[in-house]
N, C-alpha and C positions, 0 to 999 in steps of 0.2 A: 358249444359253450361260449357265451357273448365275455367281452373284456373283463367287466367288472364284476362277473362272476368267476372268471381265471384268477384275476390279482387276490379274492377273498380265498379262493383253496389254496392260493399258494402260502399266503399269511396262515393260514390256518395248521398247514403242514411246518411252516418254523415254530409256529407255538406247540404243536403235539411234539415237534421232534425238540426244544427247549425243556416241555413239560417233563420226556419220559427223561431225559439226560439228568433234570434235576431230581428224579426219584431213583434213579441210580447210583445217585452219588449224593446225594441230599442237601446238597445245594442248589440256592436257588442262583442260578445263571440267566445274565443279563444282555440281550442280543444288541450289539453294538458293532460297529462300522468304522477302517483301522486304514491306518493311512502308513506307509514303509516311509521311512526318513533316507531321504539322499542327498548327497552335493550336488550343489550347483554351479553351475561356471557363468555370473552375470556381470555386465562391466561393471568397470569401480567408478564409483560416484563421489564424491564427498559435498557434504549434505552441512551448510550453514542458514544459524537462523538470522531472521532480520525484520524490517519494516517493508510498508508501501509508503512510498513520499511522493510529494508530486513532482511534476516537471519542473513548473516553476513556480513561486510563491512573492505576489506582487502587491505590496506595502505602497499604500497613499495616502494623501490628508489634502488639507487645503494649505495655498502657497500663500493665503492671507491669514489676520488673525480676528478671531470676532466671536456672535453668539449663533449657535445652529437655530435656524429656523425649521426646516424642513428636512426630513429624514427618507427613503422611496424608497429602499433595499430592507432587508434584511438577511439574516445569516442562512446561508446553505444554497439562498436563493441563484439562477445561472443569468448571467448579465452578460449582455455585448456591449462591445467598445463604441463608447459615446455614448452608454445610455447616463441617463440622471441621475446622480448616487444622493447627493444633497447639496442644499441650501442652505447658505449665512444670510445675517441679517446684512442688506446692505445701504441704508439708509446714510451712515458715514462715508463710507465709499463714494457713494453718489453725490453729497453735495461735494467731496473734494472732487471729485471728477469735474461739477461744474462750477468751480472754481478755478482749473485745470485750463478750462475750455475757452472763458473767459480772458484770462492771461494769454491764453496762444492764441487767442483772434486778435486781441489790441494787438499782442508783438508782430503777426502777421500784417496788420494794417501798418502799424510803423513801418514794419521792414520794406513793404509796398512804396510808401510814400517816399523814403530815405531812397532808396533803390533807382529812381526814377532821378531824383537830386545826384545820385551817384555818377550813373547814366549820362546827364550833362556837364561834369564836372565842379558841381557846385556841392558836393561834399567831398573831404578827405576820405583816403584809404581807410584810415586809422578808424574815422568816427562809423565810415560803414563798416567794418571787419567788426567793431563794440555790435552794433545793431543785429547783424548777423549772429553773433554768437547767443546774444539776448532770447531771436527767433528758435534757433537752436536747443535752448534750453526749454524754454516753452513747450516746444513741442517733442521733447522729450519729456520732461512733466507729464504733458496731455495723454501719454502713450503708455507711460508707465501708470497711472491712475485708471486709463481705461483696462490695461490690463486687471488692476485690482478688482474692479469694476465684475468682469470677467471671471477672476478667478473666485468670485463667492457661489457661482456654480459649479460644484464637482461631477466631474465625466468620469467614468471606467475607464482606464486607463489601455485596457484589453479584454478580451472575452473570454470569462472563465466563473467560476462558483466566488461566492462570497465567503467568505470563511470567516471575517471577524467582523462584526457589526458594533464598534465599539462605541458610539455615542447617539444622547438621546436631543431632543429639540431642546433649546436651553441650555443647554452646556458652554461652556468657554471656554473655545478652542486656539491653542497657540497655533504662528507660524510653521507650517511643515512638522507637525506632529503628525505619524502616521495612526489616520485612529479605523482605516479599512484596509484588508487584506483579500485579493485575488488570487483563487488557487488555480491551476490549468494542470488539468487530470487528463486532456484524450490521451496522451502517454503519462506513462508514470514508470516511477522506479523503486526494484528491490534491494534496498539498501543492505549491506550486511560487514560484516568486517571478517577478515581472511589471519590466522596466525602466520607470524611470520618465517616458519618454517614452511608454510605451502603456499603463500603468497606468490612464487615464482612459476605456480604452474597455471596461475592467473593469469588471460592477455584478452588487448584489445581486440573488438570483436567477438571474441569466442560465443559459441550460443551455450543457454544455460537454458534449465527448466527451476519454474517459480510454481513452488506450490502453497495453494489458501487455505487454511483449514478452516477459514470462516465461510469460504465460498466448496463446502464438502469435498475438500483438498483438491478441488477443480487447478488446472495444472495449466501455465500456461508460457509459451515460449518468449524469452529477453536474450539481448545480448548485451553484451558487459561494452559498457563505453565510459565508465569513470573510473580509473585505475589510482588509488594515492597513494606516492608520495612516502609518505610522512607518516610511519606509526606510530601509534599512541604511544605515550612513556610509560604509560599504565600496565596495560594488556599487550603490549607488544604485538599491538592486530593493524590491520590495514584497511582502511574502506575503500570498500567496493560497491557501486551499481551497475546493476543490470540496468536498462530501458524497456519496457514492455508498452504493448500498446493495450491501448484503455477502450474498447469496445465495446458501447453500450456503458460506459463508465459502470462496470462492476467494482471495479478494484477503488479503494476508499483509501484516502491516507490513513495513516495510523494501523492499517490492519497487519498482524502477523503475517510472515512470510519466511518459507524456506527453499533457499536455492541451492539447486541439484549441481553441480559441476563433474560432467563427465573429464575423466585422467586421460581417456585411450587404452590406457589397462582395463584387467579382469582381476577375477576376486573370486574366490571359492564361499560361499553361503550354505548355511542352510536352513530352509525356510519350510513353513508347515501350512495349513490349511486356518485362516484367521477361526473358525469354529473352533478349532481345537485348544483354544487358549484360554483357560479360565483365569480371569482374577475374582480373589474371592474379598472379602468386605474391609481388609487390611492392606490393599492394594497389590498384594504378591500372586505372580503367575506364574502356572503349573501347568504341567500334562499331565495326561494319565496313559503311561506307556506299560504296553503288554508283556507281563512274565509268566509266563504258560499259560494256564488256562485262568492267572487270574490280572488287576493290575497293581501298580507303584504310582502313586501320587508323587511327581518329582517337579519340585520347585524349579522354575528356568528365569533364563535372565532377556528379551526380546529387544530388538532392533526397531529397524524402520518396517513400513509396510511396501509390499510388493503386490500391487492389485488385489487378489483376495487371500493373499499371503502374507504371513510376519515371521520376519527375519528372526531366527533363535540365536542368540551370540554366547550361551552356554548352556546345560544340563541335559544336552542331547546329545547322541551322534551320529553318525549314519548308520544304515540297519535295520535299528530299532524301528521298533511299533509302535505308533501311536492312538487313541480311540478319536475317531472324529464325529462319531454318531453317535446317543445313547448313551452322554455323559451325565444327565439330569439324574439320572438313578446313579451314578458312582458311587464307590467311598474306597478308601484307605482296603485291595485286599479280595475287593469283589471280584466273586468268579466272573467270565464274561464268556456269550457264546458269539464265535466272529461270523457276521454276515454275511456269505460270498455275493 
């Protein structure tokens, strides 16, 4: 007898031997799959929620003031350091520049001619130290104006994502208004806040596990390297980050995050089979645990999850039965026959 003709007699021997049990008794019984409830001994963890921030977040503008001409970025876009972010108009600039340029070549040439007069003694201290100082300012002028010159082109400041692209061509921008921001995400951090009754079992270095539920609660290792200080007046909480590294830039600022902090203790749980957990259309979840041959729809209150396990933190206890198969047919009471 080939496989898939073994598995249909064997199915067919739990339906005859369901069928006759239920004209025996004249119930109809429901072949379903039961899971024994135990304690666990898993270390203790305690489990805060939080953000992803980035590393660093780097605010610029232009150190002059004028009208945007040209705009080369946009938001989200990834920029290296030194590239082109934008253009002012610089038409004012430049003529004061050469007008700048002007004034420091005459004083240059005075200073030349004087210098030489100096040289042989046919000028005073006094009237060269005037002429010198003249050169001086000149060419400070010329230097500060060519920087202006200069600064109506905006560079990236460093290499990372664009995150705010705040103005358009035309605009009028003041002095050192910051209207671009650079994020730098290869590392990033899960920010969270600690009450200040377990704040102390917080330390630097310690490694933590940062779990995403946006990335299918993909889990990934940080270690805590910002410790504060200073708790809120509010909440009486403490912030904390962890540092994680950004690989392949999955991890996005703004995304939910929750950090695992192992104690070094253990903790007694007990945890079920995630199949086994109905909620039904009011959000409350139940088992359906076994009382002889039939069961008890019993409302429970659940935890965190443990791989393909969810924490029960009341209406169970160890012992008990629970059904993990062949909950689609339930109800309140149903005979059930258990599958070995």
């Amino acid at each position: 007898m080939n496989r898939p003709t073994l598995i249909l007699f064997f199915l067919m021997l739990i339906a005859v031997g369901c069928a006759d049990r239920s004209s025996q008794t004249g119930y109809d019984f429901i072949p379903v799959s039961v899971f024994e409830v135990t304690d666990q001994v898993v270390p203790e963890i305690l489990e805060y929620s939080g953000n992803i921030v980035p590393l660093k977040v780097i605010e610029f503008g232009f150190m002059v003031a004028g009208k945007i001409k040209e705009v080369h970025v946009v938001e989200g876009q990834y920029v290296h350091e030194g590239d082109l972010i934008a253009v002012m108009e610089a038409t004012d600039y430049d003529f004061a520049l050469e007008a700048a340029r002007a004034q420091y070549e005459e004083a240059n040439k005075e200073y030349n001619r004087l210098k030489t007069m100096y040289e042989k003694g046919s000028l005073t201290q006094s009237n060269f130290d005037k002429v010198t100082a003249l050169k001086q300012e000149a060419t400070a002028n010329y230097d500060y104006k060519l920087k202006q010159v200069h600064d109506t082109r905006l560079s990236a400041p460093a290499s990372g994502w664009m995150a705010v692209e705040g103005i358009e061509p035309g605009e009028i921008i003041p002095q050192g208004y910051p209207v671009f921001a650079i994020i730098q995400t290869y590392q990033v951090f899960a920010e969270t806040s600690i009450p200040e009754n377990e704040i102390n079992r917080i330390k630097l270095g310690m490694a933590v596990q940062v779990r995403i539920p946006a990335l299918n609660d993909t889990v990934f290792q940080g270690t805590v390297n910002r410790l504060g200080q200073v708790g809120d007046a509010y909440s009486r909480s403490f912030p904390v980050k962890a540092i994680i590294d950004n690989t392949g830039y999955l991890l996005k600022a703004g995304m939910i995050a929750f950090v695992d902090v192992p104690t070094g203790k253990t903790r007694q749980i007990i945890a079920v089979p995630a199949n086994a957990v109905i909620t039904d259309a009011s959000g409350h979840t139940f088992l359906y645990i076994v009382s002889g041959d039939h069961v008890t729809k019993r409302p429970v209150s659940t935890g965190s999850t443990l791989k393909n396990q969810v924490v029960i933190t009341s209406g169970v206890k160890s012992g008990e039965m629970i059904i993990t198969e062949g909950l689609t047919r339930l109800y309140e009471g149903a005979h059930i026959a258990i599958q070995k």
